[in-house]
N, C-alpha and C positions, 0 to 999 in steps of 0.2 A: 504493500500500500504506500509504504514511504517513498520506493523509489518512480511508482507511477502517479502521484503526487507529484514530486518535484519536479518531474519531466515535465509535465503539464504543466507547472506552474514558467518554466522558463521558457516553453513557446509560448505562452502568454504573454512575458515578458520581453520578448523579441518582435511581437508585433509592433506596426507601423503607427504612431498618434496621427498619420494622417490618412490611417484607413476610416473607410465611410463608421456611422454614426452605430446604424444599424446589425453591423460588423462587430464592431467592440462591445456593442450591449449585448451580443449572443455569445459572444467570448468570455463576457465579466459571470454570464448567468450558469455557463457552463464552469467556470470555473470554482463559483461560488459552490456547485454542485455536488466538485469533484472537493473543494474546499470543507465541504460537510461530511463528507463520507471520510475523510481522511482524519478527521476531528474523531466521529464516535469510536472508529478503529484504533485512535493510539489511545483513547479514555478506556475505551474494553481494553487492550492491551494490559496498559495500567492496573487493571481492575483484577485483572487475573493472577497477575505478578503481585500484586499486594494479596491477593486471596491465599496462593500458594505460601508467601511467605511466613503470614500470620498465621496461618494452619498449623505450620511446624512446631509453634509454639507448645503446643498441648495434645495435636494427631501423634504425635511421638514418642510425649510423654507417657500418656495413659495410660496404655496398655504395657508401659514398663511399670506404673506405680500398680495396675491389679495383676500383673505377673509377679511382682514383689509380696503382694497381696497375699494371693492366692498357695505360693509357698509357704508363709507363716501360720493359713491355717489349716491346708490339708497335712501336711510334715509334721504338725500337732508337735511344734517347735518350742522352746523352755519360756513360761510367762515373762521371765524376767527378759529374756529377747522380744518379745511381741513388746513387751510395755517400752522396751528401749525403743523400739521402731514408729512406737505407735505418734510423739512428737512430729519429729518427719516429716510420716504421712500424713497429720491434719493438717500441717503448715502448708505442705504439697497440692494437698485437696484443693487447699486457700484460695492458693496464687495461681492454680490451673480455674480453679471458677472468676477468678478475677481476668484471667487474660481470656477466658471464653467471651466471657459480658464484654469485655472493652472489644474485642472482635467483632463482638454483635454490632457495637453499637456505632463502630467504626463502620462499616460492613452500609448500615443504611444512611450514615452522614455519604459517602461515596455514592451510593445508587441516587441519591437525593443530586447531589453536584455531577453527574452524570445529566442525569435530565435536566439540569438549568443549561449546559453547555452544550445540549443538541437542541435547545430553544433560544435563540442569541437572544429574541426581545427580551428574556429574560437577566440577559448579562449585564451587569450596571457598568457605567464605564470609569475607568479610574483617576481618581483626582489627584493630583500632585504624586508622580510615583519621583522619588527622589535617585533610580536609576530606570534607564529602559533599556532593554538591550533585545538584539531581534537579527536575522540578515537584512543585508545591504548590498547593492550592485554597485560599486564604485567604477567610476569611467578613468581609461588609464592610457595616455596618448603615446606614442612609441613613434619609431620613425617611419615605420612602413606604412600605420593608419594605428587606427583605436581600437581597445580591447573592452571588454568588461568584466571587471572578477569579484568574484563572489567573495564577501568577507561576513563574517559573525561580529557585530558593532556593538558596541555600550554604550551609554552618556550617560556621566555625572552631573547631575546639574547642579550638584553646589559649588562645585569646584570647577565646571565647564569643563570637563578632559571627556575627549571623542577619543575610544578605543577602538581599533581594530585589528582581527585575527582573522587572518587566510582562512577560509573554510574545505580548500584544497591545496592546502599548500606542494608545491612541488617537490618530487621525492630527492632533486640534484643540490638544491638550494636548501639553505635553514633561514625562515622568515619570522621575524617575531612580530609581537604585538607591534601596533605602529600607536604612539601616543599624541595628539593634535589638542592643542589649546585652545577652545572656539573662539572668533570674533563675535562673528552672525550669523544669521540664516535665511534665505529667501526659497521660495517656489520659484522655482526656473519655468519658464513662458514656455507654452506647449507650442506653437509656433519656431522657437529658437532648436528644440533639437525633434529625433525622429523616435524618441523612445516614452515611454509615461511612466507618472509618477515619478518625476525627478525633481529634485532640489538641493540649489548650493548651499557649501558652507565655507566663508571666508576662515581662517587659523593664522595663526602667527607664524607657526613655522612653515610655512608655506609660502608663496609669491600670489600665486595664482588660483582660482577657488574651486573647490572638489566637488564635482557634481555626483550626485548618489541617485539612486533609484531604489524606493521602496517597492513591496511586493504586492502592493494596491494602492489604493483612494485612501481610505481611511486608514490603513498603514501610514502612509505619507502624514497627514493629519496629525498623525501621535507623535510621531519626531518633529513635526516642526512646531507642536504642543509645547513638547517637551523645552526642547532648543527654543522658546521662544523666536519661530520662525515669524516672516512679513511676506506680505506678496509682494509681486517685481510691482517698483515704484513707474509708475505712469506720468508721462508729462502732461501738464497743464498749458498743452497748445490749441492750434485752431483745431485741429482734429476731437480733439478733445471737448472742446466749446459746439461745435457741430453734433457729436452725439448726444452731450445733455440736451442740444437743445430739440434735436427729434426725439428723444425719449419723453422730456415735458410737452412737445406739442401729439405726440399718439397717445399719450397720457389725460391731457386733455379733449382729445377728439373723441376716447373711446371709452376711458375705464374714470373717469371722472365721478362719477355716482356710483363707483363698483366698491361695495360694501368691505371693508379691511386693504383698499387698495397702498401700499407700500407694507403694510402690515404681514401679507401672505407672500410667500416668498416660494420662487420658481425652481424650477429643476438647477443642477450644479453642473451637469453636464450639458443642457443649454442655454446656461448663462454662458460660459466659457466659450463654449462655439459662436456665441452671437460676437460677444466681446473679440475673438480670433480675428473673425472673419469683419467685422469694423474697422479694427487694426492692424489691419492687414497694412505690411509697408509696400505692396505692388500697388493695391487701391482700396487707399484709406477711405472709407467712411461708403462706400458703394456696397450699402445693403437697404432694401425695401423691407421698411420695417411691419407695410399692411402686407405683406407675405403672410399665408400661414402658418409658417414655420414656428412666427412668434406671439406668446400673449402676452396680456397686460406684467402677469407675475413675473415670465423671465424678462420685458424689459426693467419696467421698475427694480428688478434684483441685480440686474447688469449695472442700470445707474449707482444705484447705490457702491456696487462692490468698485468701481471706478473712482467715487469720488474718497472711498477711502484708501484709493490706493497712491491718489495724487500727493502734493507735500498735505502739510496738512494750512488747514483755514485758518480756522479759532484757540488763542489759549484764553480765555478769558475766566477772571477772577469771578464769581459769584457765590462767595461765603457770606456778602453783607445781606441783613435781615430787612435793609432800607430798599422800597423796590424803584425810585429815584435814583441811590447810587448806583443800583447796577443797571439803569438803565442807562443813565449816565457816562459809566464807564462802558457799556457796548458802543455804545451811539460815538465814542471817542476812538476804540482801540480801532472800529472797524472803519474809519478811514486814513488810520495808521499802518493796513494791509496794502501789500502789493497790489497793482493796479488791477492785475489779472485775476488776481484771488478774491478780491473787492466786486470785480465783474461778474466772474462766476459764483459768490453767495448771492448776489441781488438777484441776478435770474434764478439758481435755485430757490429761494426764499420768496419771491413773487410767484410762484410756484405753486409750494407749499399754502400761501395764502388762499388763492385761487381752490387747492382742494379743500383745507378748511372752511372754507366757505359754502360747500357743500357737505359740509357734516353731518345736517338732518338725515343724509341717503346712505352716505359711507364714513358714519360712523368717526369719524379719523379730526380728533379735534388737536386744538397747538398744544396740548400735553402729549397726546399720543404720539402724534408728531413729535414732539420734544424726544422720546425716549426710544421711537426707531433714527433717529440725525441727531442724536448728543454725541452717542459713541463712533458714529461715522466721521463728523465733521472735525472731533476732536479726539485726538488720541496722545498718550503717551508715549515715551521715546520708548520707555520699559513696563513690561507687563508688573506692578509693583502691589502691593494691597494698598497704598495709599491712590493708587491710580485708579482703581475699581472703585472707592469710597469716592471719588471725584465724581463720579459718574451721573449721580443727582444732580450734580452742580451743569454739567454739560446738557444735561435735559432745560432743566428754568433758563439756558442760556438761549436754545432753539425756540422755545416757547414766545422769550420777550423779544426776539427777531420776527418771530410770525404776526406779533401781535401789534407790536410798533414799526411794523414796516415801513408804514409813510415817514415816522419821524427820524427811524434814522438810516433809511437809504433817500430820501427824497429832499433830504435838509441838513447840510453840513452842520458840523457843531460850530457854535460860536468860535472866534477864533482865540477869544482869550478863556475860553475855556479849557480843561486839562482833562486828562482823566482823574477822576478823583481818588482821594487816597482809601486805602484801606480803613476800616474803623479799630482802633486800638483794641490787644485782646480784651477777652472779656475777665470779671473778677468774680463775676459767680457762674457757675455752669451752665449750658446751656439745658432747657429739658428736653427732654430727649423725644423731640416729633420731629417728623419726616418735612424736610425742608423742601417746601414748593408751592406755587404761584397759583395752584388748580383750586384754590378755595375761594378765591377772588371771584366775584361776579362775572361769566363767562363773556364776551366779547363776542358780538357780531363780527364775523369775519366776511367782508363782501370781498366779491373776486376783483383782482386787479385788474383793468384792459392796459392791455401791454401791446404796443404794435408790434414788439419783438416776438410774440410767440403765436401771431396771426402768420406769417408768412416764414418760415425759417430761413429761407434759402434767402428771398430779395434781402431782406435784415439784415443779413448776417454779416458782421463788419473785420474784416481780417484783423487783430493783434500785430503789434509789431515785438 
């Protein structure tokens, strides 16, 4: 089973990322297949070998303690011998009824975790494991072309050390562990090579950055979990400003009244493909997006995964409890943004208005709002627990941009105005409720007319 596994697993992994769609979904589902059947067989496996083992415990015993038995009392052997033996054997008795019970009981924790792992929905998945380790494909360039070998990888993540050991080492050569000090990590662009599930990792002891290839999708996921991986950073060009802006205008033509629209999120495998094939650098931006290929969920899910993939927009302060000051300081910091970055929150944002505005139908009001584009718009350099605690704060920040759109994308701040300062800490604690803006009398939000998002194309104004 092991070895018709793996076979299968590595034509799988030599397939083309630029075979068709339809092709790779019957490859992932066949594999998944062979992926389950390879699962129950090494847990039976398992199960048998622990059976065998713990048997020995006491199948071997027994019938030496009633053959010991058995002599003392047909041999009608001297009391003072039987009562010598008789210690012993209670003790014996003891700990053979003790290792039967714990066999037992062992016996159905195992049948029990057998059946959760031939049920994956039942598999929880794991939260901070402080190592992972699993195979990896490592890409290895040579002079005559590229290789790819198989290695058994580790990562520590408190110490960032990437282990790895040849999983075939060659029998002429002695290869040891190789030990690498992370930088970073990214999702390498499916476009950029011919193979999937692959992602870099920059190290120190290196120049140039190691591409690996995971054994799936959610393989991949887990290492770049782990390694605090980023997806390949995206430029904030015209190509760029061109997609948001037929995203927001098919957005508005068609799913505008569609109940949870940014809220429900599209396939993974055709967000990526639509994202590919946009960004294409033959020809960029030459895709019909009233194609059926695509609905309202994978584009709204493309947009978004795009704009987080850009630099980032906003870091904006809102710890203050004054809702003046932080309006304040938004309405300042944000035209202390690059021009371009400035450009693209106002059409995103005039946007967002436009659907709040139809909240009655799709549900989707500027808190909702707030808490699917806090953590897109604004992110951390590092995944930190103070980062995540932030995260309220980037929600009331999306909210007071949907809600004061006119005042501050339509009207410069004064010019002797500043951003304001922080308010001194505090000397008594704060009590402890959920800090947010949704308690305030709700806001008409009426849709903005924009000429910008009436015609996309005549509009549209190149960047320099």
């Amino acid at each position: 089973e092991s070895e018709k596994y793996y076979s299968q697993l590595d034509k799988h992994l030599n397939l083309s990322a630029k075979k068709k769609e339809t092709q790779l979904q019957e490859a992932d589902e066949l594999l998944d297949k062979e992926r389950r059947n390879f699962y129950e067989s090494s847990v039976e496996y398992v199960y048998q070998i622990q059976q065998v083992q713990d048997r020995k415990k006491f199948d071997v015993v027994e019938p030496v303690l009633a053959f010991l038995h058995s002599i003392l009392t047909l041999n009608n052997l001297t009391v003072e011998t039987t009562q010598d033996f008789m210690p012993y054997k209670q003790e014996l008795q003891l700990s053979l009824q003790n290792t039967r019970n714990h066999f037992e009981s062992t016996r159905e924790e195992i049948e029990e975790l057998m059946k959760r792992m031939k049920n994956p929905t039942q598999i929880g998945k794991m939260h901070s494991q402080p190592v992972i380790e699993g195979y990896l494909y490592s890409q290895e360039k040579w002079a005559l072309g590229v290789s790819w070998v198989k290695y058994y990888c580790k990562y520590h993540q408190d110490r960032k050390l990437f282990v790895m050991v040849p999983a075939e080492p060659k029998p002429a050569t002695k290869q040891g562990p190789t030990e690498l000090k992370l930088k970073s990590c990214f999702r390498r662009k499916t476009e950029s090579i011919d193979k999937r599930f692959c992602f870099d990792i920059e190290t120190y002891e290196r120049n140039t950055p190691v591409t690996l290839q995971a054994v799936s999708e959610a393989n991949r996921k887990l290492w770049m979990e782990a390694m605090y991986g980023k997806e390949p950073v995206m430029e904030l060009n015209e190509v760029g400003f061109k997609f948001v802006r037929k995203c927001i205008n098919f957005v508005e033509t068609k799913g505008l009244t569609q109940e949870g629209v940014y809220r429900t999120v599209g396939s993974n495998i055709q967000v990526q493909k639509l994202l590919n094939v946009f960004f294409d650098q033959k020809c960029p931006g030459d895709v019909d997006f009233h194609s059926s290929d695509w609905d309202i969920k994978t584009i709204t899910s493309a947009m978004k995964f795009y704009l987080r993939c850009v630099p980032i927009f906003l870091n904006y302060p809102a710890e203050s409890d004054n809702l003046d000051v932080r309006l304040g300081a938004i309405h300042c910091l944000t035209y202390k943004l690059p021009e371009k970055n400035q450009e693209m929150l106002s059409l995103l944002i005039q946007h967002l208005v436009n659907v709040c505005g139809n909240s009655g139908d799709n549900l989707m009001t500027p808190s909702n709002m707030g808490v699917i584009f806090g953590p897109t718009l604004m992110r951390a350099e590092e995944e930190t627990v103070a980062a995540m605690l932030d995260i309220k704060f980037q929600n009331i920040v999306v909210e007071i941009l949907i809600e004061d759109y006119t005042k501050i994308f339509c009207s410069a701040p004064e010019e002797s105005s500043t951003a304001p300062p922080m308010p001194p800490p505090r000397i008594t604690p704060r009590k402890r409720q959920p800090i947010t803006i949704a308690k305030r009398p709700l806001r008409v939000c009426l849709a903005v007319n924009c000429g910008q998002l009436q015609n996309t194309e005549s509009n549209y104004l190149p960047l320099v």
